[in-house]
VOTOR-435560 format. One record per residue (C-alpha): residue number from 1; residue in three letters; x, y, z. Coordinates in nm, 3 decimals, decimal comma. Layout:
<mimis>
 seq type      px      py      pz
 NUM  ALA       X       Y       Z
...
</mimis>
This chain:
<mimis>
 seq type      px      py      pz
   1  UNK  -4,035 -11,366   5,124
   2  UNK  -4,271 -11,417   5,413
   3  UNK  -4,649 -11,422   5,403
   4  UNK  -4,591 -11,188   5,729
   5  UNK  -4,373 -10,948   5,510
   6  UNK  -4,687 -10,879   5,287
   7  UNK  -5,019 -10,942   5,541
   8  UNK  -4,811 -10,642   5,819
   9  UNK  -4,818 -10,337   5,561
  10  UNK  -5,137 -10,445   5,441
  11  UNK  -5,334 -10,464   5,766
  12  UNK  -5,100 -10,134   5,837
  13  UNK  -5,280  -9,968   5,557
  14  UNK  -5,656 -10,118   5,633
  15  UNK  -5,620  -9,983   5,961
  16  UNK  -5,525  -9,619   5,854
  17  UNK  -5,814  -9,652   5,570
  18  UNK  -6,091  -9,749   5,850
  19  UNK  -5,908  -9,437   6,060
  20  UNK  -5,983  -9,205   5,738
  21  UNK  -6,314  -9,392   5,684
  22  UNK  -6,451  -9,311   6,053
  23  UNK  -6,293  -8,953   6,115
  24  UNK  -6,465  -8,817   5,788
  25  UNK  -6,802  -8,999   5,896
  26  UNK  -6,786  -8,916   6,255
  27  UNK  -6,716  -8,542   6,196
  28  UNK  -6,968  -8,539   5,908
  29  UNK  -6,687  -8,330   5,685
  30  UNK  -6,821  -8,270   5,325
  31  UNK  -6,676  -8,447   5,009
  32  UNK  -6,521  -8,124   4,907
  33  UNK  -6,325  -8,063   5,155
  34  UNK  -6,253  -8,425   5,246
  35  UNK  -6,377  -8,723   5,080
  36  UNK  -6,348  -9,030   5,256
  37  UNK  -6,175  -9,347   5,085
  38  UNK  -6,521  -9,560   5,031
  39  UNK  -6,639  -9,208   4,807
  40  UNK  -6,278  -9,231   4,639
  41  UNK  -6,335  -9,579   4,568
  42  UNK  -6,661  -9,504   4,383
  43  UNK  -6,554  -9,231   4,204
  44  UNK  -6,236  -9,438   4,088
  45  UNK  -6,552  -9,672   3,980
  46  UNK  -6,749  -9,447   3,830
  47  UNK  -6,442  -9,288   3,629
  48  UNK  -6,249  -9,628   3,554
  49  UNK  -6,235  -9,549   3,184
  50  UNK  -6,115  -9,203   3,217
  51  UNK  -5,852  -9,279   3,459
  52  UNK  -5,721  -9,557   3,369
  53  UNK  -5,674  -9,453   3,021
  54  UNK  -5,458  -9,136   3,147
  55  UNK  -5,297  -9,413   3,425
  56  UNK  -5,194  -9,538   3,082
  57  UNK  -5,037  -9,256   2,956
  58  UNK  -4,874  -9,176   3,224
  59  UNK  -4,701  -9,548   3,303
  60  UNK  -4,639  -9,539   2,903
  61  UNK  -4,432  -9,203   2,960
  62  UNK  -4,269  -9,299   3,301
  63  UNK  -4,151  -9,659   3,145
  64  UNK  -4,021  -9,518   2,856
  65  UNK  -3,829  -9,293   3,011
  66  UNK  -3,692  -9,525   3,294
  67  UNK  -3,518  -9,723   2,976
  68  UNK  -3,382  -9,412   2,814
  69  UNK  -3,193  -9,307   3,116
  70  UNK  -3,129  -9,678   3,209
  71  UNK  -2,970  -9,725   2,856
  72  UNK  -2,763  -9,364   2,869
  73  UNK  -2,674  -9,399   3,208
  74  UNK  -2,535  -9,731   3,233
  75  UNK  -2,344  -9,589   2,878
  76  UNK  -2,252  -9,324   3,006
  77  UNK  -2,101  -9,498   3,355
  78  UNK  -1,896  -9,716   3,142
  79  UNK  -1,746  -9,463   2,958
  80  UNK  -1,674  -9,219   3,259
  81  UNK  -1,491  -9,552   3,390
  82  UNK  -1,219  -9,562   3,164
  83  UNK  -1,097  -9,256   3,188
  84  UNK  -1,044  -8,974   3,493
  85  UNK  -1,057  -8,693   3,281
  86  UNK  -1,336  -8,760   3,093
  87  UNK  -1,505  -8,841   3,389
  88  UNK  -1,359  -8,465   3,542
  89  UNK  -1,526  -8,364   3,225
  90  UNK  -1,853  -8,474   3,156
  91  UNK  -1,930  -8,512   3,542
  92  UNK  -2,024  -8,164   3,642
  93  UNK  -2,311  -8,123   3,360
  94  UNK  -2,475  -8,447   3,465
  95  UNK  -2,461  -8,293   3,817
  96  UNK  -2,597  -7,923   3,697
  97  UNK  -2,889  -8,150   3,541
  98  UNK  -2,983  -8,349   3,870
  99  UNK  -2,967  -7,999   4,081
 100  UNK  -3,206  -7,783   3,873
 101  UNK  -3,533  -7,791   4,003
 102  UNK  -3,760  -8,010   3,752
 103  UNK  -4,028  -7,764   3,852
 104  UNK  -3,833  -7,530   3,678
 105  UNK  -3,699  -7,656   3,373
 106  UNK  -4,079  -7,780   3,264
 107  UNK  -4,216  -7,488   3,144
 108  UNK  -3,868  -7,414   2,952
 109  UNK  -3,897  -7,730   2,759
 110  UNK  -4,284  -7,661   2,695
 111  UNK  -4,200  -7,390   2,550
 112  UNK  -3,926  -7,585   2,280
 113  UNK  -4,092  -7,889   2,264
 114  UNK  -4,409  -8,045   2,197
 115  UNK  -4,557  -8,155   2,538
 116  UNK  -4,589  -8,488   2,473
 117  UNK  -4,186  -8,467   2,438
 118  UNK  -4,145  -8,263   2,733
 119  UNK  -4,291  -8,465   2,940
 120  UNK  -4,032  -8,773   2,819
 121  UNK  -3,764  -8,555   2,875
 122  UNK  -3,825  -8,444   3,222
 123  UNK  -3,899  -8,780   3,338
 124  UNK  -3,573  -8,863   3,151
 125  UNK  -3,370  -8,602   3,331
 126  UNK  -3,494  -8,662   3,697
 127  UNK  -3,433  -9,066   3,657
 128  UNK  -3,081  -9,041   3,447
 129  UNK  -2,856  -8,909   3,738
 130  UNK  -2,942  -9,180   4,005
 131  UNK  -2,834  -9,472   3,774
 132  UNK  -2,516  -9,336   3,620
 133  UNK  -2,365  -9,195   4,006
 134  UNK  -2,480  -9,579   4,129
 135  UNK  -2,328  -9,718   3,822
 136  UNK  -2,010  -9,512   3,828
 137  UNK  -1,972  -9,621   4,216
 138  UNK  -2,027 -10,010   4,124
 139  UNK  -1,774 -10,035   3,891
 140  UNK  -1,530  -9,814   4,089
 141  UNK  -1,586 -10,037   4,399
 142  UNK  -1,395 -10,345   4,278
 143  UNK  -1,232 -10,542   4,581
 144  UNK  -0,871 -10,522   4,545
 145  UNK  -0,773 -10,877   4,565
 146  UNK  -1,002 -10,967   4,323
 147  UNK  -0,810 -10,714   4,088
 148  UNK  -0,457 -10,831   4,196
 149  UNK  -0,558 -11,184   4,125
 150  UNK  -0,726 -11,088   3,792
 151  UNK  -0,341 -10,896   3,737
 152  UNK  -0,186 -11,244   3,831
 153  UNK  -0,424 -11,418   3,530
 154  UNK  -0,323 -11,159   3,301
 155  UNK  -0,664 -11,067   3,221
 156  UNK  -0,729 -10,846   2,927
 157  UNK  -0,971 -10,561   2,990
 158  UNK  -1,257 -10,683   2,836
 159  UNK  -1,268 -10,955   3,074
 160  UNK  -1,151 -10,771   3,338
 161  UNK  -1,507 -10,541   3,248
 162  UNK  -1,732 -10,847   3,231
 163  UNK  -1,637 -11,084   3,488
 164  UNK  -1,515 -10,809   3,810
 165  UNK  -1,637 -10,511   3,698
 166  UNK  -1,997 -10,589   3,570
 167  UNK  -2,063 -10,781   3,865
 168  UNK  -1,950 -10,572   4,113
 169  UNK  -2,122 -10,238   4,017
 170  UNK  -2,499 -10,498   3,996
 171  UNK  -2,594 -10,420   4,335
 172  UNK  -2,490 -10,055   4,340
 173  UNK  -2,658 -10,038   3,968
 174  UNK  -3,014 -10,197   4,062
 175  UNK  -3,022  -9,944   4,411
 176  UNK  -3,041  -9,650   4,141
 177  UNK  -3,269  -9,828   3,909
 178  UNK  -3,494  -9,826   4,234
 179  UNK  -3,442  -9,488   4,321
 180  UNK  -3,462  -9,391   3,871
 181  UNK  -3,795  -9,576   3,870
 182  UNK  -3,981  -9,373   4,152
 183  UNK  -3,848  -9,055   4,005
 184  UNK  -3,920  -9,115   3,640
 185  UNK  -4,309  -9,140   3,789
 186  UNK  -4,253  -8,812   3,991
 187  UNK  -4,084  -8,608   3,667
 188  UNK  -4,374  -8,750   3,445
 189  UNK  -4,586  -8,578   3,708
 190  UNK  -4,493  -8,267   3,772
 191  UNK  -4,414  -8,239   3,314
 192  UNK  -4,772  -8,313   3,273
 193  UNK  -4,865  -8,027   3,572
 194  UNK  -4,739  -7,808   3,399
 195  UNK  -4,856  -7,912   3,042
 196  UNK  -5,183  -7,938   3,216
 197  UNK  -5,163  -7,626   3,326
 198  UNK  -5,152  -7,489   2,922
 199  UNK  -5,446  -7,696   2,896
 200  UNK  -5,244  -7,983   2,725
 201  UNK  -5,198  -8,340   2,808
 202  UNK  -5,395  -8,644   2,923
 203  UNK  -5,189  -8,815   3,139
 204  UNK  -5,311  -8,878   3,583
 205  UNK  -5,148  -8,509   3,620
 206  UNK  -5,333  -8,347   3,384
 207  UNK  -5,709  -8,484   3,560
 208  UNK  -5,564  -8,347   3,911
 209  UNK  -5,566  -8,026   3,743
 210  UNK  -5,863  -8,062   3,570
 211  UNK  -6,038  -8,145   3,885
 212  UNK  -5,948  -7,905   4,077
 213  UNK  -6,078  -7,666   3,850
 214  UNK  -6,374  -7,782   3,905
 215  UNK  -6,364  -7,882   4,200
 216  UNK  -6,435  -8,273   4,192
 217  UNK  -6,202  -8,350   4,471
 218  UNK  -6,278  -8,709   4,481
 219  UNK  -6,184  -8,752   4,159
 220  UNK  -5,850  -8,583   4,273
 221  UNK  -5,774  -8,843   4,510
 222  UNK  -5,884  -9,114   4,290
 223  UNK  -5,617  -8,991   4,051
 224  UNK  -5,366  -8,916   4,386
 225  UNK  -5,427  -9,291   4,457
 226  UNK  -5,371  -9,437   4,133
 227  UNK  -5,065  -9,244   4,139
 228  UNK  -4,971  -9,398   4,467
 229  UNK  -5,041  -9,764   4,384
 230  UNK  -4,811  -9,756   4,004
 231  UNK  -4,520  -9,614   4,259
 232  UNK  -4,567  -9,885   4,430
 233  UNK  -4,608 -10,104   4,148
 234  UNK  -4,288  -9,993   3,978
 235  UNK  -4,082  -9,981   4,300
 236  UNK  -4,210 -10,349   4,433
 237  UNK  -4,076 -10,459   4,006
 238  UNK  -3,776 -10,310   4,066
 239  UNK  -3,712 -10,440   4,444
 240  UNK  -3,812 -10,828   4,268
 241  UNK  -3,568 -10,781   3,988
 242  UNK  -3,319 -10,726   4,212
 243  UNK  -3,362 -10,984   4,482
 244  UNK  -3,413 -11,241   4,137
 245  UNK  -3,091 -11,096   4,054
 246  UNK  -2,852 -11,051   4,341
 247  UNK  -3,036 -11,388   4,569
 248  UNK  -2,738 -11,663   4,654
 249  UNK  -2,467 -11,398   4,632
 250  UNK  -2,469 -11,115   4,757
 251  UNK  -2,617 -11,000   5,125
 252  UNK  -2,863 -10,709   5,019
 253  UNK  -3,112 -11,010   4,937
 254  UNK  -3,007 -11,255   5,207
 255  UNK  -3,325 -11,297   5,467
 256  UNK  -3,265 -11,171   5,809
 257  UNK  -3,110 -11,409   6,050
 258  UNK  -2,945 -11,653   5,773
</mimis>
């Protein structure tokens, strides 16, 4: 990776903070309605301890629920593989879960689960679908010649599964990882909204609601950009682990121009 790679998006950013920074001053617009990112960064300051102990929470919730669906997915993927009809089969619920609104099924589980439970789960269900259709696709996109030639070798299916099939469905399998980690983060969010919402909960979420009910709003967007950099966090994990894992071989982590 260049050092241009990393200094571009970050001079991108300084730019669009000083932007922020000189509309709010210029126009004189009142914290409450807009606080500018120097007032953000001293409320984030002032309320380290409180937010980063909910940051906590919430990365605690989000990571454990990234490995549940990473664990049931890949499963799951592996078991669909070996058969058509059980893939026919189980399919269409794991679709029916990744359609419904999160939004929606929130307050349901609230209402049959403890919130600290809910929470899991929706995280869970939001992340769980991206890895097992990425996973399924890997190991169903096997080059051909590589199978006839693992035919020719006689290779039993156990082999056949760890040396072609494993392998092949890595790239597809670390894209949804990606794509699972930002949504566990978003279905941890919008769980503890609503839990926060029944006055329950301690996670980022649950201070956005709390202030805006009383109207601290830079304490909102300290929270909003806490939020922001763990994406970021988790995503720029995820995108290492899988140029660590895929570098030398395959060309999603080749540089540009080799």
């Amino acid at each position: 990776m260049k050092l241009s790679d990393i200094f571009i998006p970050l001079a991108v950013c300084a730019a669009a903070l000083g932007v922020w920074e000189w509309v709010v001053m210029s126009r004189d617009i009142p914290p409450y309605v807009l606080p500018a990112p120097s007032a953000i960064l001293e409320r984030l300051i002032e309320d380290r301890e409180l937010l980063f102990s909910s940051l906590l929470v919430t990365l605690g919730v989000t990571l454990k629920a990234l490995l549940l669906a990473t664990s049931s997915g890949v499963a799951l993927a592996l078991l669909l593989a070996q058969s058509k009809w059980l893939e026919r089969a189980l399919l269409p619920f794991a679709i029916v879960l990744q359609v419904t609104p999160i939004v929606a099924i929130a307050p349901l589980l609230l209402v049959y689960l403890q919130p600290d439970n809910a929470v899991l789960v929706c995280a869970f269900l939001v992340a769980f679908f991206p890895i097992l259709s990425n996973t399924a696709l890997g190991l169903a996109s096997v080059d051909h010649a590589l199978q006839d030639l693992f035919d020719l070798y006689h290779a039993s299916p156990w082999q056949r599964l760890i040396y072609l099939r494993l392998p092949a469905a890595l790239p597809q399998f670390l894209a949804g990882l990606r794509i699972g980690g930002g949504l566990s983060l978003i279905g941890a969010i919008v769980a503890e909204l609503a839990a926060g919402a029944s006055g329950q909960g301690s996670g980022l979420a649950y201070r956005i609601v709390e202030a805006g009910f009383r109207l601290d709003i830079p304490r909102m967007f300290a929270a909003l950009a806490l939020i922001s950099a763990a994406g970021l966090a988790i995503y720029g994990a995820l995108t290492a682990l899988s140029y660590y894992l895929l570098r030398g071989w395959h060309e999603s982590a080749r540089e540009r121009g080799e």
